[in-house]
C-alpha positions as a Markdown table, in Angstrom:
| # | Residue | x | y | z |
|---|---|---|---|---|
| 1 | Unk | 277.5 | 215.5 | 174.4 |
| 2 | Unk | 274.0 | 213.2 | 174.1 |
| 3 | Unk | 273.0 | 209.9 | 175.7 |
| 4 | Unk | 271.8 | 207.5 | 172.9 |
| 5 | Unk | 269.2 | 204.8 | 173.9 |
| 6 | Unk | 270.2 | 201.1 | 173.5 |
| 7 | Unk | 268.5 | 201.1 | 169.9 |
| 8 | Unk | 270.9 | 204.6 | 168.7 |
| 9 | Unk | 273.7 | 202.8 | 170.2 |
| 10 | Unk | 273.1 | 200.1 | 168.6 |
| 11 | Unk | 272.4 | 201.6 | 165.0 |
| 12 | Unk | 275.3 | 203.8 | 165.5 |
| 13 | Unk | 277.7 | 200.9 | 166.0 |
| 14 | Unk | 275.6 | 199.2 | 163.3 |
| 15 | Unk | 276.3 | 202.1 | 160.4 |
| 16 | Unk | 272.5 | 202.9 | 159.9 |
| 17 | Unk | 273.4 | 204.0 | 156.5 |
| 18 | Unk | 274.2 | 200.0 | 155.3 |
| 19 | Unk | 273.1 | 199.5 | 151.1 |
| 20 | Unk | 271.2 | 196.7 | 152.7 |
| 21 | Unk | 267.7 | 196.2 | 154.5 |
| 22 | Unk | 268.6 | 193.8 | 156.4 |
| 23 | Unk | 265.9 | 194.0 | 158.8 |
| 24 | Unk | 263.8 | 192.9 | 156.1 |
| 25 | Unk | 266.4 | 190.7 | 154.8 |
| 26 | Unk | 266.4 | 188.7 | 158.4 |
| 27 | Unk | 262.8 | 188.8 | 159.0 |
| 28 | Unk | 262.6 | 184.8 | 158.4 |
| 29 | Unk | 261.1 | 184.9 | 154.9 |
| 30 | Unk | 262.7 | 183.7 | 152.0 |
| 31 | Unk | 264.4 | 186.0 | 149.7 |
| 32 | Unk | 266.3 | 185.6 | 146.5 |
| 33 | Unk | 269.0 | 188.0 | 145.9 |
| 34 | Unk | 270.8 | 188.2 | 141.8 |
| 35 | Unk | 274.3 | 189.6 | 142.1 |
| 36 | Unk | 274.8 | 192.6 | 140.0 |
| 37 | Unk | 271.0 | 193.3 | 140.3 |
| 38 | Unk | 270.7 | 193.4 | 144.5 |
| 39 | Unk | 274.1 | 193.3 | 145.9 |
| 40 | Unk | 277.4 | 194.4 | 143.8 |
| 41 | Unk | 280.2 | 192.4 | 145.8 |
| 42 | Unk | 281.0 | 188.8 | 145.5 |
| 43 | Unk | 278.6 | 186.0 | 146.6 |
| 44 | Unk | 280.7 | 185.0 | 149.6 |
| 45 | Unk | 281.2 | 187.9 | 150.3 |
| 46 | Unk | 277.8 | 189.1 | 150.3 |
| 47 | Unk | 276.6 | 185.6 | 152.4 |
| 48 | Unk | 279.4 | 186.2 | 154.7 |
| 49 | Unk | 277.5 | 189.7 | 155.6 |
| 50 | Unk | 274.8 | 187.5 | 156.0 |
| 51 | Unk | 276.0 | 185.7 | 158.9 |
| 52 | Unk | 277.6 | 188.5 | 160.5 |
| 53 | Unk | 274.4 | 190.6 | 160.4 |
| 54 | Unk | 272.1 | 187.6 | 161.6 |
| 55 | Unk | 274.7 | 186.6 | 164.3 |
| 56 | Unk | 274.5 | 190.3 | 165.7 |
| 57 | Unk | 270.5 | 189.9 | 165.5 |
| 58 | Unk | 271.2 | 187.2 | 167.6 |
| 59 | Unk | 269.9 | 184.8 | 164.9 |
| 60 | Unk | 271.1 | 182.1 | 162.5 |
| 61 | Unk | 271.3 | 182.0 | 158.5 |
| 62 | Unk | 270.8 | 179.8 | 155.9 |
| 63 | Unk | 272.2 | 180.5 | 152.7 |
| 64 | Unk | 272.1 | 178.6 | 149.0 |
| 65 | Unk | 273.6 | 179.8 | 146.2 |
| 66 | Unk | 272.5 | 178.6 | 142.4 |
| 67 | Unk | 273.7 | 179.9 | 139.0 |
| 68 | Unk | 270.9 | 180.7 | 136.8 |
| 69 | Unk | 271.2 | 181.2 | 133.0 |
| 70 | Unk | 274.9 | 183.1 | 134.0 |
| 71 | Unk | 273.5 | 185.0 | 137.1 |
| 72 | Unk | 274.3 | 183.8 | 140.5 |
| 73 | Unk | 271.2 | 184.0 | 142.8 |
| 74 | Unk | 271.4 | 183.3 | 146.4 |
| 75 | Unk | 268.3 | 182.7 | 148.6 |
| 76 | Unk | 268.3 | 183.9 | 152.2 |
| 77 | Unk | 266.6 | 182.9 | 155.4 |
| 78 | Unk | 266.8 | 183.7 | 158.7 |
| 79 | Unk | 266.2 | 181.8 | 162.3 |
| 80 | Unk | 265.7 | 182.0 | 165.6 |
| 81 | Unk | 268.9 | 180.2 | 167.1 |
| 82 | Unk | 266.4 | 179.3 | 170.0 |
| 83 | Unk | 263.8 | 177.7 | 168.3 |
| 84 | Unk | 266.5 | 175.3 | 166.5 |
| 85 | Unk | 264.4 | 175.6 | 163.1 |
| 86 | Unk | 267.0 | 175.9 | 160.4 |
């Protein structure tokens, strides 16, 4: 048997072994992802993870999606719930 920390629980729960960095991804830069070059599943699918990871994080998402010459691109940006800035 081992005690985990709050952080082990939490990446335990979490699946540390996620496709996606999405501490990076949530760090409240802008980031363009291109499906079929970043993520494989569908666009809502992949901006519904989105705002499941960020509400975990405790934070909010915005998310825009844009078709560009036949690719669909979706930018990304995470914020603090607290601060109100969307």
């Amino acid at each position: 048997m081992k005690k985990l920390s709050s952080q082990e629980a939490y990446e335990f729960k979490s699946n540390v072994r996620q496709k996606y960095d999405w501490g990076t991804l949530l760090d409240g830069s802008n980031w363009v992802m291109v499906q079929g070059k970043d993520f494989d599943c569908s666009t809502k699918s992949f901006r519904n993870r989105c705002y499941r990871y960020a509400r975990e994080r405790g934070l909010g998402c915005n998310t825009h999606i844009r078709t560009i010459q036949g690719e669909e691109h979706m930018l990304i940006r995470a914020y603090n719930l607290a601060d109100g800035n969307r």
